[in-house]
Structures are given as C-alpha cells and as structure tokens.
N, C-alpha and C positions, 0 to 999 in steps of 0.2 A: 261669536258666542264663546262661551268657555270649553275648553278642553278636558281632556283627563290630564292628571299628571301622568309626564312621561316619564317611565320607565328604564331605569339603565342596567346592563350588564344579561350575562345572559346563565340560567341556569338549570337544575333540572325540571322535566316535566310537573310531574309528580312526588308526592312527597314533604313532608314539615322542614320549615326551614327552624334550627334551633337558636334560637339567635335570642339577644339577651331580653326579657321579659320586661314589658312597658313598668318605668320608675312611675312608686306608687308611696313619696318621699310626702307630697304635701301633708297629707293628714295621715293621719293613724286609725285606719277602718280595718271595720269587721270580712275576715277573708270569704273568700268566694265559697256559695254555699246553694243547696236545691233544699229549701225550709220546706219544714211540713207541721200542720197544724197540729198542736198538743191537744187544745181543749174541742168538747162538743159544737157543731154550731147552734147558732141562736135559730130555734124554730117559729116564726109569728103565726102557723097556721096549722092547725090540728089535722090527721091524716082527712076527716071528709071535707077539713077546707082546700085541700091538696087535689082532691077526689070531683071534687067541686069546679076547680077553676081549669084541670085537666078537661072533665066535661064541657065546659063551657068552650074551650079553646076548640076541642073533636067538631062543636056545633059550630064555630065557627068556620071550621077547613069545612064541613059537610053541607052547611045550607048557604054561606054568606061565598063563600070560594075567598080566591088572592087572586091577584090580577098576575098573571107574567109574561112583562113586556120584551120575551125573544122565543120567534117562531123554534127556534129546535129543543128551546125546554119545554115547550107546549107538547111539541111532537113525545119527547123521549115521556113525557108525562102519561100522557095519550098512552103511547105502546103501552105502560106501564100496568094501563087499567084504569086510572085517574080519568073523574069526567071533565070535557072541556067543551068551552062554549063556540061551537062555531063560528057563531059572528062577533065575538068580541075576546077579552086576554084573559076572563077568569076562566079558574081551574078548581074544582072541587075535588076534595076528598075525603074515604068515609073512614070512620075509626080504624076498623080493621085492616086496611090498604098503611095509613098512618104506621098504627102499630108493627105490622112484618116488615116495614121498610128502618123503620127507627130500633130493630133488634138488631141491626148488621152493624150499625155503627158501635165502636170501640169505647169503652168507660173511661180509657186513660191509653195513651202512646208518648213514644220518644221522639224528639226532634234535635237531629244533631246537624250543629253549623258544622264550618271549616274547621272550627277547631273545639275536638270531643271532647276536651275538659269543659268545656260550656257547654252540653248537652243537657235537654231541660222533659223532664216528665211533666205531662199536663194531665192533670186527675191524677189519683189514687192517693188524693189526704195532702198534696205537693201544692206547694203556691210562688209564685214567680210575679216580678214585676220589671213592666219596659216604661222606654221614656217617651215623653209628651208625643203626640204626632200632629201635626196637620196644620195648624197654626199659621194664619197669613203673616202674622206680626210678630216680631221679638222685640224686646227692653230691656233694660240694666241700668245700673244707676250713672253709668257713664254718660249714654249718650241715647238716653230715654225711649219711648215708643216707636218705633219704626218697623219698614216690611223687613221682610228677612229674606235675607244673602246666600250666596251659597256660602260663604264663608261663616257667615252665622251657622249655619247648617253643618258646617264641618267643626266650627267648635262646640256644636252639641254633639256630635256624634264623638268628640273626642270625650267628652264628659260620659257618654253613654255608656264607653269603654273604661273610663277609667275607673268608674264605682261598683264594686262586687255587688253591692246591692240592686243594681240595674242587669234583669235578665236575659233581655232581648231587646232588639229595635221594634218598637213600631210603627214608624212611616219614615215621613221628613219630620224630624224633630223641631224646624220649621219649615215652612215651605220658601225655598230659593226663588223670589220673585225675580232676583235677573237673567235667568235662565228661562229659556222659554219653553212653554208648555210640553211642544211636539218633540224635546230632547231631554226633558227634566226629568225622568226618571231616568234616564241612562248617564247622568253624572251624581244626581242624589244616589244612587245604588255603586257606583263605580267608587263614590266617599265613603260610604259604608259597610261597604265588603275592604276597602283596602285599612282602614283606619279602627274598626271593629272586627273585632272574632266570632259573634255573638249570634246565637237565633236572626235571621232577619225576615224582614214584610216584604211581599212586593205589592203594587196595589192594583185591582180589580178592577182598573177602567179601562174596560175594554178589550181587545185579543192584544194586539202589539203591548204596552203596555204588562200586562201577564206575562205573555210567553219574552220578553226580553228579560224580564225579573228574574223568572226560571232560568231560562241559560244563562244569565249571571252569576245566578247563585253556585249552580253546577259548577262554571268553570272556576269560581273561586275555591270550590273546595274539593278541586281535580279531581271529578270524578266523569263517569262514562254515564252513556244516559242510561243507561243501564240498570247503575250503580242510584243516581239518582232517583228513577222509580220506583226502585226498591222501598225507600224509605223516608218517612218525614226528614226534609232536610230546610223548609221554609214554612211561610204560612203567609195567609191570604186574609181579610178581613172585609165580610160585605155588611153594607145597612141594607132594608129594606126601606122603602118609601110609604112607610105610615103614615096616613093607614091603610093596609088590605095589599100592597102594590111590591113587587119585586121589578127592577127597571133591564134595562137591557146590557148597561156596561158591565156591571157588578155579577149579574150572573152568568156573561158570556164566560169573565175568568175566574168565579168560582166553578165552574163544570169543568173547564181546563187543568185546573189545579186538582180537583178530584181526582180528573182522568189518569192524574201522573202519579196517585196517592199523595198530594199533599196536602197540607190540614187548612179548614177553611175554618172561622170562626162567623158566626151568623148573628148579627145585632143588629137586632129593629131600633129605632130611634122612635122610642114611643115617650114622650110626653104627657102626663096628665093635662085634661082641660085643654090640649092644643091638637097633634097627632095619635089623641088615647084619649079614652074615656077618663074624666075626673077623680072616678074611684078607684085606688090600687086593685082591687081583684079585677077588673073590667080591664085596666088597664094592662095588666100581669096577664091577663088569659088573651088579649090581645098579640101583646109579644111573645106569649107562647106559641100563638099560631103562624105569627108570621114565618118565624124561627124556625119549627117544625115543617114550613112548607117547605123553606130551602132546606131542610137537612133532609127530608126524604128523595129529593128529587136531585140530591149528590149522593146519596146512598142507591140508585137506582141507577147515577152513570157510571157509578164505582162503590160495590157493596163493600162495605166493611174500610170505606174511607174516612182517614180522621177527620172530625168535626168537633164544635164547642157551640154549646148554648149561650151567646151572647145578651149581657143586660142592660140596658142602658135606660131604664126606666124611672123619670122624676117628675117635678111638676113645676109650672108655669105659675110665673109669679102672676096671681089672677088682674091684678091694677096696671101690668102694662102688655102681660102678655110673655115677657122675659122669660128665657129659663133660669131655672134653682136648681141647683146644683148642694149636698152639703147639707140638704133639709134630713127632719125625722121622714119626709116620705121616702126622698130617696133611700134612706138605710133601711126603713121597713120594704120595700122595692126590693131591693138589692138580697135582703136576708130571703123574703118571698120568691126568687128568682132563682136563689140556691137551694131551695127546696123542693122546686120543678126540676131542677138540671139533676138532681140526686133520684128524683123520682122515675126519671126517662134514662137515668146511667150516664148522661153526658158529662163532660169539663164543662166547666162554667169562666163567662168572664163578665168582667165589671171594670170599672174606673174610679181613681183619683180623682174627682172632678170637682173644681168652685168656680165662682162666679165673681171674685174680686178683682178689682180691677188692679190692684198692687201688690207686691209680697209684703202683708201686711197682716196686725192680727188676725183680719177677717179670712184671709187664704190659709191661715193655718188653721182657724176652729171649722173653716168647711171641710178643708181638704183631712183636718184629724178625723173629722163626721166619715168624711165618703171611705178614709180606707179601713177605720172600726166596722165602717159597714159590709166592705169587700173580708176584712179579717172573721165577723161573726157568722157570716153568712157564706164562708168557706169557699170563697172567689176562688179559683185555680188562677186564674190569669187574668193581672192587675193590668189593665192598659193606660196610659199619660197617668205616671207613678209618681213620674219627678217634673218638675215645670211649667203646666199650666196653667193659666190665667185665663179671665173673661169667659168662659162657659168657653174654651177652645179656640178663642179667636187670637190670641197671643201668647206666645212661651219669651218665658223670663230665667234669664240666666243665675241670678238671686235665689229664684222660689227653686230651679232644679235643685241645689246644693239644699236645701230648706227640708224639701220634701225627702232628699236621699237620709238627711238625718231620721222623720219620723219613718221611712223607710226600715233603718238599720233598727229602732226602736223596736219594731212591729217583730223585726227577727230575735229580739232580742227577749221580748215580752213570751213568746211562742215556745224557748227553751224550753223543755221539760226540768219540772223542780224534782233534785234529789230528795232521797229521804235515806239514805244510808246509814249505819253507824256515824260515818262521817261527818256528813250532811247533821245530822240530828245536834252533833254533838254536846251530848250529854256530860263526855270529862270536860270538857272546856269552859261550861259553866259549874262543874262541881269546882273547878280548880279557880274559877273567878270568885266563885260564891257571892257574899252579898256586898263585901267592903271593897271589892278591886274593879276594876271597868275591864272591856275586853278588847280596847284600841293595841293594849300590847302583849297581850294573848300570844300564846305561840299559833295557838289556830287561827286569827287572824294573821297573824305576820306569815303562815305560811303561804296566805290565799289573796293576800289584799290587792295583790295587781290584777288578778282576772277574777276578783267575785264582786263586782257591781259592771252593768254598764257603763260604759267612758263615751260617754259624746266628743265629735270632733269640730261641732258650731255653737252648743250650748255655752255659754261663761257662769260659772256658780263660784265666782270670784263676791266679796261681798260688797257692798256698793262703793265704798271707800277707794278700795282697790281698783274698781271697775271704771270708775269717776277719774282717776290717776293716769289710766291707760288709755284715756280717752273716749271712754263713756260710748261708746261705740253701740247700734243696736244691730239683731240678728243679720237684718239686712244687709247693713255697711259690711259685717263679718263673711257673709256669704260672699258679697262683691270682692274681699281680697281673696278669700278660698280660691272660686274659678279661677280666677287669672293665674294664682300661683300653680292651681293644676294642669290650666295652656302650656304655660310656659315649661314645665318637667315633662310635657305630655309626650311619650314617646308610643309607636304605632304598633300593634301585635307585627311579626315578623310575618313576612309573606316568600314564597318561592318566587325570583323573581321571573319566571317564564310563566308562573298562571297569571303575572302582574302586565306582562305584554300582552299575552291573550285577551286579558279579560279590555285593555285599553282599544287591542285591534276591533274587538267584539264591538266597543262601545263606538270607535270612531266609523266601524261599517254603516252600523246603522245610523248616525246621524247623517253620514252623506246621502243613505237611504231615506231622510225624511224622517227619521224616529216612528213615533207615531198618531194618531191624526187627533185634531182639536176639536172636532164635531161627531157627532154619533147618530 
C-alpha cells in the first residue's frame, strides 16, 4: 500500500517554519481575500411564507419524528426531553424543546487551520468557497475518464492550494481508489495537511475515521489538545438519509466533533420528486427538519457548538429519475434555503453543482446558475466550488481552473462600487467634454491597470488574432493552465518535526488496521 512521504531532517516542535512562500508565477490572480457580500439577498418568500414552512418543518420534528440510526443519540435525545420510540429509531420533537436547543447555537464563528493567514469566518455577511469533494472519477483532456489516484488527489489538492480563490478543502477532491478503504483517509488527510495550509474536512464515517482526522489536524498545526478544543480548527460535513433518516456513521462523528467544539455542517440530500416532495416548500420544510434535528441534538452534546444549516436541495430530472443540478428549482431552493438559515441565525451552505458530463458550455451555464444561486441567496459556504462534473460522480482537472475563474468573477462582481469625488469623476468628463474620448484621459491613465477585472482563462483577443494563435478553446486553455501550475507548484512550508509526527501518527495507525470497512 502507499505510504506517506518521508520526512527528512529534524526540527523544532512547535512553531512556523518561514520559508519561502509557494510560487504563484502561472497566472496573475486576484490575492488571497475573506469576501463579503455587497448587495441584499434575493428573497423568493415573504415573511408568512417563511413562517409557513418553518411551521410545517416544527410538524414535521412533532408528529412525523426522524429516524436515528445510533443508540446513544437516541439516549442523549431522551435525557434531553425529546420523545423516542421504544421499539423503533424515531425521535420526536415539539417546537419549544426545537427552539431553546437551536438558541445556543452561534450565528457566525472562526476556524483557523495551521496557518492563520487562512482563517476563515463563516456567517456574518462572509462567503467562502472549497474544492470539488468526493468524486469516484477524474478526466482531463490528456488521458480522459478514469478512477482517481492518489496522485490525482494530490494534484488537486495542489491546485486547492495554489488559487486564493479556493478557501478550504472539502474532502478528497477525488477519491484515491488505489488506496484502500480502511487506510484512505490517513494518506488523503496526511496529502492534505502537508501540501495545503488551508481550512480542512475530515469525514464523518464513523469513530476511527473522525477522531484520526481530529488528531491530524491537531498535530499539523502543533497544538495541545487543549489548544485544539478551544477552538474551531476543522469541520465535519453530515447528510442525512432522506427522507426522515439520520444513519449511524455520520452522526457517531458529528457528536465527536461537537464534543471537541468543532463545526459540523448538517445537509440533507433532498431531492425533489425523488428523497423530497416534488414541491420546493415541501421539499425546503423537509430539509429544514432534517437539519434542525441534527443541530439540536449537537447543540445538546455541546451547547453553543459551531454548526451550519446545509442545502443541497434540487430536482430530478422527472423522465429518468436523474438529478438536476443548475435548474431555476435549484437556485429558487437554494435562495429559499438562505432565508431559513437567516431565520434560525445559522451559516448556511450550498454548492457549485452540474450535471454535465464534460467542461463544456453546458457545465458553465449550470454551474454559472448554481453559484448566482449560492451568491443571491447569501451561501456562507460554497462547497465543490471548483471541478465538478456528472452531478458529483467525476472532478475534472479543465472545469477546476474553469470554475476558479467564475470564482474569482463572483469576487470581483461583490466589490463594493465607489462613489467618491473620485469615483464620480466629474473633472474628467468636463475636461474630455464632448470632442475628446477618455482612453487617454489622465484619469484613465492613472487607473487603467486595476479598474476592470483581468481574467487569467478568458481570451478577448479578436477572432483573427485568436485563429493565429491556434484557435484554442476554454477547455484546451484550462488544460495548459493546470499543468503549468503542477509544475511551479511549490508546498506551504511545514516544521519539519510536526511533518514526522504527523507520518509517525499515520504509519501507527495503519499497522493498527486504520479503520473498519463495515459498520
């Protein structure tokens, strides 16, 4: 099986290593930045339709229950006051048990990686985006569809790192099929804390699983456990199994994560017409309550633990059953989704998400839909931002670079517009007036390098020119981009003694069996 890399030299425990800052030579991007939303969001539901679908969600925790498939969230339930069914996994709850559990939880918190210039606020008007996760498959135009490698995985995680507009990791940016199961998260996470500085995930399947993520993370960003309890330093991401159902791996390590205060994000995977009722509000009060049921019953194993109201809410293409991804449901979803998460005080998150099968027009007019939809509807946190393909079944090396541009767009559209004397400039046109143009203006000439956006994959070269240089489309562009970014791609610095630890750590537990493949 594959190893970590090893480790040379020996250094101190604790402490930054200063060492020279990953070359960031390929393109010319927008620097590292925590954006926050200029404009209002888009509201699709007047406060009693708000009022409305919150009721409906209350009847749904109060007379329908959730099912929860692990005896000690039943129990901690139980203590809590919550009714549970003796002979079976639902669990009922009535508004007001709801309500005083879902007050403890926080409107907005910080989560700082290993390295606190990447520290990222989630809520309070702030919006953030990570790269693709989960994906069995990767493609590029090199050498087309196939499963994906660890090394696949390591040069997303290098791209992950190298674009400021990429705020956090969220999983495997593809999943390393030749690594096996019961060890794959202790090399995917060992890639990703050594080759990234960034927010990172670990994943909710199960205890070992969790808690190896946890003290990964810890020991990469030398701290005491202490130290790490203190404070958001990672994050956890559960589905529910819609409809009605929280399962037993996902909530074993969201309670763990709680326990230690770290933030969980809660997304039902609801469906219309498939896992959801056909109608957005049906559907929206559905995810409401699933969502709500994990967050009170991590607010109850740890009050005042960070959490986010997760969305993942669209619809099924009704002729095969497929999902959509990229639809007006979904961005009406999504916008209805941030106006529950605003209603209850929580961060919210949502997706980049299409259904094309290629990085092709049709992945940029969904994926433009889904993040308009996450921008109108005031996402805090954009999850598979950059890369996705097939409704999640494949990341593509092309679409990452693709999407980091409309990425950097969305930060750029967000600016706040001046209106200063300046800005207005009034002498600038008295002094053009009506016979001169204003291309040689001193006020343009003083501004022209930094007062439009500069795309670093767009060509607005004119066909002639473009046709000369070999006619090249987004895609082919994108394909030289990565590679030239591999290749310059140099790794955040690390100490190299949390760089042995953290290999000793990983190589312990794989002689130990990692963790298990059945549950």
């Amino acid at each position: 099986m594959n190893q970590p890399d090893p480790a040379g030299g020996r250094a101190r425990r604790r402490g930054a290593i200063r060492g020279r800052a990953p070359a960031k030579t390929a393109i010319q991007q927008m620097p590292w930045m925590l954006p926050q939303f200029s404009d209002p969001p888009v509201a699709p539901l007047d406060s009693e339709g708000v009022a409305r679908i919150d009721a409906n969600a209350m009847r749904i925790l109060k007379e329908i229950g959730i099912d929860f498939l692990h005896e000690d969230a039943k129990r901690v339930l139980h203590g809590a006051g919550a009714e549970v069914d003796p002979d079976s996994d639902r669990v009922r709850m009535d508004e007001q048990f709801v309500r005083a559990h879902l007050a403890t939880a926080p409107s907005s918190f910080t989560v700082t990686p290993r390295n606190p210039e990447h520290a990222l606020v989630w809520g309070a008007g702030h919006y953030c985006f990570g790269a693709v996760a989960s994906p069995p498959n990767v493609r590029d135009l090199d050498h087309g569809r196939r499963e994906g490698t660890r090394e696949d995985c390591r040069d997303l995680l290098r791209l992950t790192q190298f674009f400021n507009c990429i705020h956090f990791n969220s999983g495997y940016p593809v999943e390393p099929v030749d690594v096996h199961p019961s060890v794959r998260h202790l090399d995917a996470l060992y890639d990703a804390l050594t080759l990234c500085d960034k927010v990172m995930h670990a994943y909710s399947l199960g205890t070992a699983r969790i808690e190896d993520g946890m003290e990964m993370v810890r020991i990469a960003a030398g701290l005491t456990h202490r130290e790490f309890d203190a404070a958001p330093r990672m994050f956890t991401n559960i589905n529910s199994s819609s409809p009605l159902k929280h399962d037993w791996p996902m909530l074993d390590g969201a309670m763990r994560c709680a326990k230690r205060g770290q933030p969980v994000i809660v997304t039902p995977f609801t469906l219309c017409g498939a896992m959801a009722p056909v109608t957005l509000a049906g559907a929206v009060s559905l995810q409401t309550a699933e969502a709500l049921a994990a967050i009170v019953l991590l607010q109850i194993v740890n009050p005042g633990a960070p959490v986010v109201y997760g969305s993942f809410t669209s619809n099924v293409d009704m002729k095969s059953g497929a999902p959509a991804f990229g639809t007006p449901e979904y961005a009406r979803a999504t916008q209805m989704s941030g106006q529950m998460a605003r209603f209850y005080g929580l961060p919210m998150r949502a997706s980049n998400a299409c259904v094309a099968n290629y990085p092709d027009g049709q992945a940029v007019w969904e994926s433009s839909a889904s993040l308009q939809a996450c921008n109108s509807a005031h996402c805090n946190i954009v999850y598979h931002a950059a890369g996705w393909l097939e409704s999640g079944l494949c990341t593509s090396f092309e679409k990452f670079v693709m999407d980091c541009e409309l990425l950097q767009q969305m930060n750029a559209y967000q600016s706040a517009v001046g209106v200063s004397e300046d800005d207005l400039a009034f002498d600038a046109i008295r002094a053009v007036g009506p016979h001169d143009h204003f291309l040689g203006a001193a006020h343009t000439q003083a501004r022209y390098k930094t007062a439009f956006y500069s795309p670093f994959l767009s060509d607005w070269r004119n066909f002639e020119s473009w046709e000369l240089a070999g006619a090249e489309h987004a895609e082919r562009r994108a394909n030289t981009l990565y590679k030239q970014i591999l290749r310059e791609f140099e790794p955040p610095p690390m100490d190299e003694a949390i760089r042995e630890e953290l290999a000793a750590f990983v190589a312990k537990r794989r002689e130990e069996g990692g963790a298990p493949t059945d549950f």
